[in-house]
FIFISE-306689 format. One line per 10 residues: their letters; for each residue x, y, z of C-alpha. Coordinates in steps of 0.2 Angstrom, whole numbers, m for minus. Example, Ala and Ser with C-alpha at 12.3 -4.5 7.8 and 13.67 -1.06 7.14 Angstrom:
residues 2
AS) 62:m22:39; 68:m5:36 .
end
This chain:
residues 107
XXXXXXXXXX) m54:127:38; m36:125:31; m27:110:29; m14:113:42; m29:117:53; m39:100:49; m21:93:52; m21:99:70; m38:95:72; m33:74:65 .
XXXXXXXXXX) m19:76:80; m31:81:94; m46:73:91; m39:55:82; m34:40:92; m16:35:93; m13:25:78; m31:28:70; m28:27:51; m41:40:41 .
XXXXXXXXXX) m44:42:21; m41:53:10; m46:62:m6; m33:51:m16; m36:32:m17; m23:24:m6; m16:39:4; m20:39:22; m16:49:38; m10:39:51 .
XXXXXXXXXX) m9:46:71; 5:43:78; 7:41:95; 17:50:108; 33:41:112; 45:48:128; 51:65:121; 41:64:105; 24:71:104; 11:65:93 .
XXXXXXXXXX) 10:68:76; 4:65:59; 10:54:45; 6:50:28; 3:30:25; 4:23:8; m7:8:5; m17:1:m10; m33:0:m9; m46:m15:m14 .
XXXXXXXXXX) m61:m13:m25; m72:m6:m10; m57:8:m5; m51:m4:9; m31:m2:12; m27:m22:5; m12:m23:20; m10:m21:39; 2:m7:37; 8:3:22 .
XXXXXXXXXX) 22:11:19; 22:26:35; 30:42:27; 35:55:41; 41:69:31; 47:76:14; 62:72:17; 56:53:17; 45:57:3; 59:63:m9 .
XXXXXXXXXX) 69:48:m4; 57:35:m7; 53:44:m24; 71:41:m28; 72:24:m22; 55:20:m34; 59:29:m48; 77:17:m47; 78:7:m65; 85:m8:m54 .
XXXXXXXXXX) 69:m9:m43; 57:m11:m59; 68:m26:m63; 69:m35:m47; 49:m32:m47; 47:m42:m64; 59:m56:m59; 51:m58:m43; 34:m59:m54; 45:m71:m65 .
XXXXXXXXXX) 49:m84:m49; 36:m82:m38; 24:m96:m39; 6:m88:m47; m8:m83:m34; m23:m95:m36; m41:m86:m42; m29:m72:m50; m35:m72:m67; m35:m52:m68 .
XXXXXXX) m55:m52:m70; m65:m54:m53; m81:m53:m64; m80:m67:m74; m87:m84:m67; m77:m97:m70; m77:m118:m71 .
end
């Protein structure tokens, strides 16, 4: 079966909103619904995942096309963005338990 065909085959069979796994760690297919003159269709969610393979949010970021792809690749790939990122790290008070190693007891 092709992919377009398993494609389909998520649309028909899934329910509206179902989110389902992929081969790559932290890309899911998401159903979307049918809204008025939109029919249902398929999307591309992107959401980490935790140690188990469980997406670590509610909702991901929800990708509709290439299109949206390309420009959410330009908006990451923005020099700017990684700053922001590492002063937000800077001020944000520091998650407790986050020690980087889940492994390790610790008193």
């Amino acid at each position: 079966m092709s992919l377009d065909e398993k494609l389909f085959q998520f649309i028909k069979d899934a329910k509206d909103w179902e989110r389902m796994a992929t081969s790559v760690s932290g890309v899911f297919l998401l159903k979307l619904p049918s809204y008025k003159v939109r029919s249902a269709s398929v999307a591309i969610e992107i959401n980490p995942v935790d140690a188990s393979g469980s997406a670590t949010k509610k909702r991901g970021v929800v990708i509709r096309s290439a299109s949206e792809l390309n420009e959410i690749n330009h908006l990451l790939t923005n020099p700017k963005l990684a700053e922001l990122a590492r002063n937000i790290d800077i001020v944000n008070p520091k998650r407790p338990g986050s020690t980087g190693n889940s492994d390790v007891f610790e008193i």
